[in-house]
Each structure stands twice: as C-alpha cells, then as structure tokens.
N, C-alpha and C positions, 0 to 999 in steps of 0.2 A: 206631282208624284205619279208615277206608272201604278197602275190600279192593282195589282197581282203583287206589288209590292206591299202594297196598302195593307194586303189581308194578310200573307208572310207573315206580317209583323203582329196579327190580330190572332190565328186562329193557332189549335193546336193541332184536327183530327182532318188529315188531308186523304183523299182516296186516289188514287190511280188505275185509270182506262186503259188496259194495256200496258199493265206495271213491266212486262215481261221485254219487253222493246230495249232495244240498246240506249236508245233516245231517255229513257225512263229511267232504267233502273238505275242508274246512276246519281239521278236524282233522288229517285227514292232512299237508296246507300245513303247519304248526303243528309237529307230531311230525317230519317231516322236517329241517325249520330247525333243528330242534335237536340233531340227529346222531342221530336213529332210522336205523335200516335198515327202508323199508316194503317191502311187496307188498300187493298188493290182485285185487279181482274185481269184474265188473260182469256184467251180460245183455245192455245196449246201448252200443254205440259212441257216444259225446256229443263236444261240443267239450270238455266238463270231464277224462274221459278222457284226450283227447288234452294239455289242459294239464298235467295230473298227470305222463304218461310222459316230458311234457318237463322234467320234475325229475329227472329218470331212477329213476326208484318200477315197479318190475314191476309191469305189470297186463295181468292174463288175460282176456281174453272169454269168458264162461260158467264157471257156476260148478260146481266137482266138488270131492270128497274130496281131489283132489292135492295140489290148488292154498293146503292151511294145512302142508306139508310147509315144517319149518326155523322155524317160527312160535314164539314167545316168550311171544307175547298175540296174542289174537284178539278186535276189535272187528266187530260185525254192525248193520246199523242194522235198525231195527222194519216198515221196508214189506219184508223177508225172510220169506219165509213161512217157516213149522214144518216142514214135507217138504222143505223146499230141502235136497240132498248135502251142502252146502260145511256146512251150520249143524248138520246133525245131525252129520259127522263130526269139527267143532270140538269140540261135546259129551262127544262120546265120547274126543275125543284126551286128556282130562287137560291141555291146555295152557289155563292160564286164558283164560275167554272172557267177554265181556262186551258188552252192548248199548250204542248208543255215548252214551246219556247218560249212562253212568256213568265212560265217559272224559272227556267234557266237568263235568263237574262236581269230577274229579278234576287237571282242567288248572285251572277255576276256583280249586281253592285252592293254587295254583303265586302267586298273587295276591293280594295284600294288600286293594287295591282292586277287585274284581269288581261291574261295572253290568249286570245281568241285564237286559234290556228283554224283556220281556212284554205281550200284549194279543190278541186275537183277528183285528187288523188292523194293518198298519204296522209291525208288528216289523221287517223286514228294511231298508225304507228308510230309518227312524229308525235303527235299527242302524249304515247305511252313511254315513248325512248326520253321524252324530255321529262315528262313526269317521275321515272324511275332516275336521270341523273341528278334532278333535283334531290330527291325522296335521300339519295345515298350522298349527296352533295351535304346534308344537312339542312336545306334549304324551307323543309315543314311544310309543302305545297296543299293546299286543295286541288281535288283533280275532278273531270267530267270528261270519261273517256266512251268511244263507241264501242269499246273492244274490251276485254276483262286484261288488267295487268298483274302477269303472271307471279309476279315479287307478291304483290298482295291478295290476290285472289278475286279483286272485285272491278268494278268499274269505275265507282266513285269514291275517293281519297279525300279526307278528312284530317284536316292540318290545324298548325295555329299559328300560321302565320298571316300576312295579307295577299297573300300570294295565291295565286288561282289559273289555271288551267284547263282551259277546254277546248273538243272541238266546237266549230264554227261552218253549221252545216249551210250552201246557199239552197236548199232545196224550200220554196213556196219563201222565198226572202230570212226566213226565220233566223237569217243571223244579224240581222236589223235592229232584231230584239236585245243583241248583248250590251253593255256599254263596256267596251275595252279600253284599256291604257297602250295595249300594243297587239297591232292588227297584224296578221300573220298570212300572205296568200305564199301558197306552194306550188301553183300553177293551175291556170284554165283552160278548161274543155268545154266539148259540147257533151253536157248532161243535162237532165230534168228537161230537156228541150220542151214539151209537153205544155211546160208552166212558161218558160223564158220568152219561146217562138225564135228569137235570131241571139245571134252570138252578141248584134250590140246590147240586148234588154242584159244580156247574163254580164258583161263586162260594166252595164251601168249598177248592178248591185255589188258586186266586189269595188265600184268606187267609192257609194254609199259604205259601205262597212269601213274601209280602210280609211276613209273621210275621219269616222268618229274618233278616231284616236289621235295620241302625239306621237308615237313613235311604229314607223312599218317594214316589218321585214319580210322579205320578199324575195322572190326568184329571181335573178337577174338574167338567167339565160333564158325565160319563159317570154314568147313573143307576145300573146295575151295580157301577161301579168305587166311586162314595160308599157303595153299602150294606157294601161290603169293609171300608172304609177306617175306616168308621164302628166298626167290631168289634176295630179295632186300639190297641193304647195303647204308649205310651213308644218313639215312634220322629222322629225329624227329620222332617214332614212337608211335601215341595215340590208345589203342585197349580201345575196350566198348564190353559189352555182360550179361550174367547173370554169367558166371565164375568168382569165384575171383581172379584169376589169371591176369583179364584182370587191366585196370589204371581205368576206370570206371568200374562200376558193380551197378547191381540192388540185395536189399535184401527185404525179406521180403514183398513179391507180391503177392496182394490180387486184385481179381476181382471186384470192387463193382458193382450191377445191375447184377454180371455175365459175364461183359462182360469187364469193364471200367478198366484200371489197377489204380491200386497204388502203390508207392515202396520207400524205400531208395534208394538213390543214395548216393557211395561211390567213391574217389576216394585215391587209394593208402591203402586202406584200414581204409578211416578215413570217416564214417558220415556227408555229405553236406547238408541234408537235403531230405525232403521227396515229393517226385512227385504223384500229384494226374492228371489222365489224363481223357478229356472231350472226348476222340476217342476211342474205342471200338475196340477190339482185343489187344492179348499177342504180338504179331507181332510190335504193338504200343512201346512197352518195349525197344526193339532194336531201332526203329526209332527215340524215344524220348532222350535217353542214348547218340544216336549220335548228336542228338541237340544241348546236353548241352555240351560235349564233342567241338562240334566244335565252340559252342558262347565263350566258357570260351577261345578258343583259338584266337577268336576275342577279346580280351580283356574284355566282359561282367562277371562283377560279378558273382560266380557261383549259389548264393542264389537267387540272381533276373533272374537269367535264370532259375533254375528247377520252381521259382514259376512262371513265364508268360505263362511253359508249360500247367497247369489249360487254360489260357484265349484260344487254339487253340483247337476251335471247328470241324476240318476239313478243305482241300481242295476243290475244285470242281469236281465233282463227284469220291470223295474217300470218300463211305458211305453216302451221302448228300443226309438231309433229304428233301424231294422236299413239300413234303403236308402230310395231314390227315383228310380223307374223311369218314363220315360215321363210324368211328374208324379203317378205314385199314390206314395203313402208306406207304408211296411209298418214297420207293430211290432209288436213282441211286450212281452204283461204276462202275468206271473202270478197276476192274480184268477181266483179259484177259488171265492168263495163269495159270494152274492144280494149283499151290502152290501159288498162291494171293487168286484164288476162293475157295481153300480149309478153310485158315484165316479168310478170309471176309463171307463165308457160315458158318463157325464153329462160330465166334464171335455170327452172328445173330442169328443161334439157342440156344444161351445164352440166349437170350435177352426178354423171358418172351410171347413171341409173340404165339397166340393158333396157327397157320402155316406160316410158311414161304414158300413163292410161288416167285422161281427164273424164272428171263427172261434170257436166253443166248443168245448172240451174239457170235458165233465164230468168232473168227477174222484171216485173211488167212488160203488158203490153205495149205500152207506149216506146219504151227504149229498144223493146227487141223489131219494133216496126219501123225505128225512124233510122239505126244502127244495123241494120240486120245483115248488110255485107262487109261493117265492117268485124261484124262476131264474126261473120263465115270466115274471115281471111284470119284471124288472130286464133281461129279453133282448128284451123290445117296443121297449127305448128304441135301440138304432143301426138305420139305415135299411134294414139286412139285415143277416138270419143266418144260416149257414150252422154246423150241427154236425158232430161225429163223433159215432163209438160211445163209450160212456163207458170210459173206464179205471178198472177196478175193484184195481189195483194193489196189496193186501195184505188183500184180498178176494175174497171169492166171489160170487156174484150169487143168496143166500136172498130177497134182497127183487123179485126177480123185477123187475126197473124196465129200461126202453133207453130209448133216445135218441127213438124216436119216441113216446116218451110224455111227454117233453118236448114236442118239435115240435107235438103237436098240441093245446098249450095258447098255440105263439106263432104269430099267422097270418103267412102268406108265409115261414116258417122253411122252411128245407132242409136235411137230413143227411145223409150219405154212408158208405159201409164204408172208403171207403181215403182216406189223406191226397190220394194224386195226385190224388181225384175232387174234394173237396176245392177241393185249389189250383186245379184247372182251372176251376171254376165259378166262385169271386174271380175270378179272371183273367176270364174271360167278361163277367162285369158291371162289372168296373172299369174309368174312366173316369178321364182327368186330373183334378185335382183332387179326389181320394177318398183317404179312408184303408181299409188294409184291416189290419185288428189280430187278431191272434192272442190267444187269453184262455185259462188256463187250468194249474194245476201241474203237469202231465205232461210230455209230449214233443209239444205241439202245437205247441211252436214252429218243429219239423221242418216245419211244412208253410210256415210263412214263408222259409224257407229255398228250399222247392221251390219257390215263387212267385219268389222275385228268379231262382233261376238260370232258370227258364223266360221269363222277364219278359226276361231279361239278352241 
C-alpha cells in the first residue's frame, strides 16, 4: 500500500504548506468535504486564501514551526523551498509529512474511475470544460482542477460518484504518483527543462504515466505525443485532433468574432454534431475534441456533451474577463510559456480590440533562461508590452537572467520594479477600445486588479 494512503485512511487533522497554491487547494476543497479538520499556511494573501477561510479551515499568513502544532498529516507543495521553518520543522516532528502529489494520487485511488489529463499545455481548461460537461451531464464528478471553475466557484469538486478528474502535472514526475484508469496527453513541449535536461527524459515520463492505465487518449496531430504512443501496446486507444485519421476529428472550423471556434465534430468518420465554443483561440479545438472524447468515455451522451461545450465560458484565469472600465477591457490568463503566450496573444489580436497592451510576468529563472528568445519572439506579437521582474518562486537566480534581458530582445518593451508602476503605465496608454491582459503563473494578476480599482 502507498504510505500516504496508509494515513488518509488513519488520521483526521491534516495541515497544509502552502494551502494557497493551485496544486493545494483543491485538495484541501476535497479533504474538507469530507470531514477532515484542515489548517494551513501561506506567504501571500490571495483571493484563494480568502475563499478557503470561508470554509472555515485556519489559515496563517506566514509560515513558522507553530503553525503544524495539532497536525495528523502534513502536506507541503514543491514551490516550498528546503530552508522554509514550517518544512523543516514538519520533518523533524515525526508527524507524517508528505508532498502534495503524493496526496493527490492517494485521493486518486479513493476512485474506481481516475482521468488523469496531462500535456504540457491545456491541462487546466480541458480539465474544467470536461469537468463542467460532466457536472451538467449528470455525471456527479470529483474534480482537481489548477484553475477555479467558474460554475462552482472552487477548484476542487465533490461528487458521489466514482468518477474523478484531474490534472496530471509532469513537472519533478509527480504525475507518477496518480494511478489512472485513462491517461490523457494533450500534447508535449519543452518545459521544466530544468528537471528533464532533453526532450528524450520528458517523453520517457509521459510513457511512464500513460503505461499505468487501460485506456489513452491522446493528440493525434501532436508529433511528441505519437512518438509516446507508438511505444505503447495493449491499451484502449482514443486519438482527437483536426486529422482525419484521428477517432475524433474537427471539420469544417470557422472562427466566429475572430477569435471563437466552431466545428463539426466526427467520430470514425461519422458527423456527431456541431460544437460552437464560448473560449477564444484555435488551441480551444484540441481542448474541446478532448472533452467530448473523454465525457463520451465517461459514458455521457455524445450530443449532450458537444452541446454543454457552448455553456463553458472559461477557467480562472484562462483569458478571464476581470472588468470593463471606460471601454478598456482587462483580463487575466495564466500563459507562462513561449507556446500558450503565442495562442492566447494571437487569439486576442483577433479580437477586434484598437490595441492590445500585454503585462508579463516571467515566471522562473530557469525557463526564462533556457526559452528566452523564444518569449522575445511570441512577446513582439500584442501592440505593447510592458514586464515585471521575473519571479523566480522555488528558485534562486544561478542563471544570472532579469527582465531586462528580455526587454532588450523586444523593441518598444517596457519593464518596471513594482506592480504600481506597472499598472500606472497600462493606464497611461490605454484608450477605449483596448485590451490590457495580464499573462503569467504568478501573482501578476495583482496588478489587474490594481488597474480596475484605479480605473474605478
């Protein structure tokens, strides 16, 4: 028996390292529902935070050795540094302690049915767009989303059925940890390079993951994801893509607004019916293909799945439209790497907008050092940019890289030390009819924030 499972089933009073974490609170959502007694700890005050405490879950700002007093089990997530108080003195207490993939993969076998969705892109929208057509399908899902789903307000969805849902992060292997029924890759890049070193380490752990299960659906137009696929035998195999070759496929895709797809969706070569999508980019095509793809394999109708794809307006922040002040529109996404910001920048200069004025947040040193020309070329495309300093968040800065070494690979970029300056300079250049988008996995979306209340 996996050891983390062992205590699951023993204790009641679990604490959490970094409750505030996408990674986390979901879980914590999840362990709550279920009559745990939480506490937790963060560094920053977030709205996530503030949703947690309204479950009424103790949580401390800042983290110290106190704060695992009373503790049963102790979950940490991995952007915790090694010298963090709170982690070393979990270590030392003897109270079983554990990183939190090894709780999510010990809630995954709580589940008969477990749909891992994996891929270096898309995981969380796909995650929440299948999540929500189950949820309205009737289907009673559990969910572990990276993103908040806007239907219910939270990240982590509490069902009663055997049905279970999550993403399947490969960063430090931790999707190893899950044990799935149907393995889900959406396509592979180069990311976390950091931890992988070559593209063959990263394609041998998406072999590993999609190994454990019986049934894999998968990208079929994705060149990475066939060379996986290829190495695999004796499993149910679902491909989706815009090929017809694949078992799903999209025909016939039109942009509406520019930006919005719409398409047939075929499988085996036979017309199911037609998908109109309320989320913005061609990127959407694939994400949605693999929705219906894996609801139909939930047993959902496949007619009542391509139509609930209409009712999914978005994640949190995947494109999330925050306000509209004076006619500028402000959102926030969380693209973080060259090939999301490329999508999510190309969709919005569809989108009818007299400029679009991007915010970036690099996020680690390591990505923005090993990627750094291909940010420059993916950051030329909105009509301004304005950066921060990168957040090197479970990092140190050996690779010696800042933000102005970005900037001076994208002309007319602008960077700043502090969010205020920041938002004050969007402000300055924005005009009616503009968008101003916040991009990046951090806390950049604070400075959207400080735009509408100064806008307001």
């Amino acid at each position: 028996m996996f050891e983390a499972d062992k205590y699951l089933d023993e204790v009641k009073r679990v604490h959490f390292i970094g409750i505030g974490g996408s990674g986390m609170c979901p879980l914590a959502e999840i362990l709550h529902s279920k009559g745990y007694i939480l506490s937790g700890s963060d560094n920053n005050e977030t709205d996530t935070l503030k949703r947690i405490r309204n479950l009424g879950i103790d949580v401390k700002l800042g983290q110290c050795a106190e704060n695992i007093e009373g503790s049963e089990m102790i979950i940490y997530t991995a952007a915790i540094m090694a010298d963090n108080p709170e982690l070393i003195a979990a270590k030392k207490s003897g109270i079983p302690t554990f990183e939190r993939s090894k709780l999510l993969g010990a809630v995954s076998r709580k589940f008969g049915n477990c749909i891992g969705i994996s891929g270096t892109h898309g995981k969380t929208t796909t995650t929440s767009m299948l999540t929500q057509v189950l949820i309205n399908a009737g289907a009673d899902p559990s969910a572990v989303i990276g993103g908040k789903l806007p239907m219910t307000g939270t990240n982590g969805i509490t069902g009663e059925s055997d049905l279970f849902v999550c993403e399947a992060c490969e960063f430090s292997n931790t999707f190893l940890e899950l044990s799935p029924a149907c393995s889900v890759i959406l396509n592979i890049d180069e990311d976390h390079m950091d931890y992988f070193k070559t593209m063959d380490n990263l394609k041998k752990s998406f072999f590993e993951f999609a190994d454990m299960s019986e049934t894999v659906i998968y990208n079929g137009d994705d060149k990475e994801t066939l060379d996986v696929i290829g190495r695999l035998s004796d499993k149910n195999f679902i491909s989706f893509g815009k090929d017809k070759n694949n078992d799903w496929y999209a025909d016939d895709i039109i942009l509406n607004n520019g930006a919005f797809p719409e398409f047939d969706v075929y499988y085996k070569g036979e017309k199911q019916g037609r998908a109109v999508l309320s989320v913005p980019g061609d990127h959407n095509v694939y994400n949605s293909l693999c929705a219906v793809a894996c609801a139909v394999y939930s047993d959902v109708d496949v007619k009542t799945a391509i139509e609930l794809l209409t009712d999914f307006t978005g994640a949190g922040r995947r494109f999330e439209k925050l306000a509209k002040i004076n006619g500028i529109e402000i959102v926030d996404d969380y693209a973080h790497h060259p090939a999301e910001l490329k999508v999510t920048l190309e969709a919005a200069m569809k989108m009818n907008y007299k400029k679009v004025i991007a915010i970036h947040q690099p996020f680690t040193f390591s990505r923005t050092a090993m990627l750094l020309d291909d940010f420059a070329e993916v950051l030329k495309i909105p009509d301004r940019v304005i950066m921060t300093e990168i957040m090197g968040s479970r990092e140190k800065n050996t690779y010696n890289i800042y933000t102005k070494d970005l900037a001076d690979k994208i002309p007319g970029s602008e960077w700043y030390s502090t969010f205020e300056e920041v938002a004050d300079r969007a402000i300055e250049i924005a005009e009616e009819g503009d968008l101003i988008i916040t991009l990046g996995c951090g806390d950049v979306y604070k400075i959207a924030k400080i735009i509408i209340e100064k806008l307001s």
